[in-house]
N, C-alpha and C positions, 0 to 999 in steps of 0.2 A: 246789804252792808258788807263793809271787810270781814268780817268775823264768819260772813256765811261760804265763805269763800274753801273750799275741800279741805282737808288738810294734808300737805303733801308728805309723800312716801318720808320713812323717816333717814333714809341714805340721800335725798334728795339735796340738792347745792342750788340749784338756779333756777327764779322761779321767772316763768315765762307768759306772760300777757298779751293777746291780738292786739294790733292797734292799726286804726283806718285816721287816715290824714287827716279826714272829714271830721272827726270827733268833736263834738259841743263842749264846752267852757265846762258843766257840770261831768262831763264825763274826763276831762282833763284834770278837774280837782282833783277829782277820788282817785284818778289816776298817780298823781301825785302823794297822795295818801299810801295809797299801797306802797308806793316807792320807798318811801320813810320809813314805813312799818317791816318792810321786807330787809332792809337793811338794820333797821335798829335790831331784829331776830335775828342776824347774819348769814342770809341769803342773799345769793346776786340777783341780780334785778334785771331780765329784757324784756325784749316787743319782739313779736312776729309780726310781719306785714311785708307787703306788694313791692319788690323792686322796680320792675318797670311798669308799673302804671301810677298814676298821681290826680286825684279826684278833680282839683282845682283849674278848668280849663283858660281862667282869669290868668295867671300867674305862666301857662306852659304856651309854647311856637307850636300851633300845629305845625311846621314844617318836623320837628323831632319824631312826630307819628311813623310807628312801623309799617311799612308797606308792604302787602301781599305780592306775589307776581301781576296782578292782575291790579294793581295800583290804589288799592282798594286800603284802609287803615284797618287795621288787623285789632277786633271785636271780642273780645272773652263774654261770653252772656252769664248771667248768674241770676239769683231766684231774686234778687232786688232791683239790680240795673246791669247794664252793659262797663264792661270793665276795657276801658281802648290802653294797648298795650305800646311802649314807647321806645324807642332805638338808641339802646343804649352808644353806638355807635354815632349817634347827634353829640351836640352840645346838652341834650337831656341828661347825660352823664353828669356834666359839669354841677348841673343842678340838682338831681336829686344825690350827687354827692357831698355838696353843701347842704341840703334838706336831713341829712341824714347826720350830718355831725349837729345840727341844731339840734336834732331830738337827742343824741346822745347825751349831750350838755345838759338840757333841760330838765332831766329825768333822772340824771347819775347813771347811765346807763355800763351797767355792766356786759351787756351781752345786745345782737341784732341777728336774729333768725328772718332770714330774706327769701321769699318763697316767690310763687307764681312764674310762668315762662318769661323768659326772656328771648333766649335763643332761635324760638319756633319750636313747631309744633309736627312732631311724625306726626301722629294722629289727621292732622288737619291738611299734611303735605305742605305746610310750611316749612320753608330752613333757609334762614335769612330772610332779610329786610331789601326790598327792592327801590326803594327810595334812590333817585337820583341824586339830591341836596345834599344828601348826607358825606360824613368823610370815609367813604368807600365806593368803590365802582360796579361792586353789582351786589348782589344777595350774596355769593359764594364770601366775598372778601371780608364782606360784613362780618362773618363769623369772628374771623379772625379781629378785624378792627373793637368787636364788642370784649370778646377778651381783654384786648388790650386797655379797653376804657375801666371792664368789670377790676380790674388787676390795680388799673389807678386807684378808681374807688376804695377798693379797700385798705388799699397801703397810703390812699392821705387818712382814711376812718384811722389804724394804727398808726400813725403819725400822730396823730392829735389827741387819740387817747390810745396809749400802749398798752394796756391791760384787754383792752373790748375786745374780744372773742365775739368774733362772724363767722357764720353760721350759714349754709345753704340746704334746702332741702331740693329732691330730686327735679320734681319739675322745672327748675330752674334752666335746666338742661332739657333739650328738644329730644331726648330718645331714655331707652331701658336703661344706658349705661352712657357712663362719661369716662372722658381719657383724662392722662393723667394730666394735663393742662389744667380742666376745669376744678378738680381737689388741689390744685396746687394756689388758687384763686384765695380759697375760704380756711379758714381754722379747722373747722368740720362740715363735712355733707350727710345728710341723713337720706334713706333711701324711700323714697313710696312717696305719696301725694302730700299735702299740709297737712291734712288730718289723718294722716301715718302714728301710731304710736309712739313715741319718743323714749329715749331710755331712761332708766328709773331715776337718775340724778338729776334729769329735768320734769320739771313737772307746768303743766301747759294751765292755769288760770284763765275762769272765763271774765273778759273785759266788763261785761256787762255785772257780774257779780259784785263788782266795787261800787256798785252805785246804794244809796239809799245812806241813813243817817248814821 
């Protein structure tokens, strides 16, 4: 239930919830629950969750798929399923940047902590998207083209609600460190993986804790 939910630091402001696309009707309610609650206490209210990936392959172009050198769609493995990762540099932009003001709307959303690679990956020798179709000419440009979309993204999100504070966490970026381009994108960056520590004003609630009566 809400109630068994931690109780956050007491300097704390914004309280921050995961959220997977995929989420079931009963896990939407209580989600909606907490939103009410969070707000009727006077805390801001976000979601963490996946920038470029998007569970529902019904609704997405494979053509938007990130493509490796080797023309291959570029796989994140995780302990439940494979996580396929999207170019923001597609018309994918377009869409989860509609998908993203929906959820904002939906929820009262004060806040969007946007996590997971976009860019590529040192680790994997990814950097850039090799996709022919897409609006760039090879992997290198890509970069720059995804900026340019990531940058859209966020300034129609403040467009449509001026208050929302976005939010990036490191990985969203393909290496140890980002230029000032990429902080110049989000409100704020945090440094180290998603389940990096976050500072004491946010406080990270687990999604699954809202459920029950």
């Amino acid at each position: 239930p809400i109630a068994d939910i931690p109780r956050p630091p007491e300097n704390a402001d914004l309280i921050l919830v995961d959220y997977a696309w995929e989420s079931d009707e009963e896990t939407l309610v209580h989600l909606r629950r907490l939103e009410s609650l969070m707000h009727e206490t006077g805390f801001r209210f976000g979601m963490r969750l996946f920038l470029a990936s998007f569970p529902d392959d019904t609704v997405l172009d494979p053509r938007w798929a990130y493509l490796t050198q080797a023309q291959e769609p570029w796989i994140i493995p995780s302990e439940d399923r494979e996580i396929p990762i999207f170019c923001l540099a597609s018309d994918y932009a377009l869409f989860i940047g509609s998908a993203l003001n929906d959820l904002v709307g939906e929820f009262r959303l004060d806040a969007l902590l946007l996590t997971g690679p976009v860019f590529g990956s040192s680790e994997e020798g990814i950097y850039g998207c090799a996709a022919f179709e897409h609006d760039h000419y090879g992997s290198t440009e890509s970069l720059w083209k995804m900026y340019e979309s990531l940058k859209l993204v966020t300034d129609f999100l403040h467009h449509e609600t001026s208050e929302l504070l976005v939010i990036a966490t490191q990985d969203v970026w393909s290496s140890d460190s980002s230029d000032d381009a990429f902080f110049g994108v989000f409100d704020q960056v945090f440094d180290g993986a998603p389940t990096s520590p976050f500072p004491e004003a946010l406080f990270l609630a687990n999604t699954s804790a809202t459920k029950g009566d």
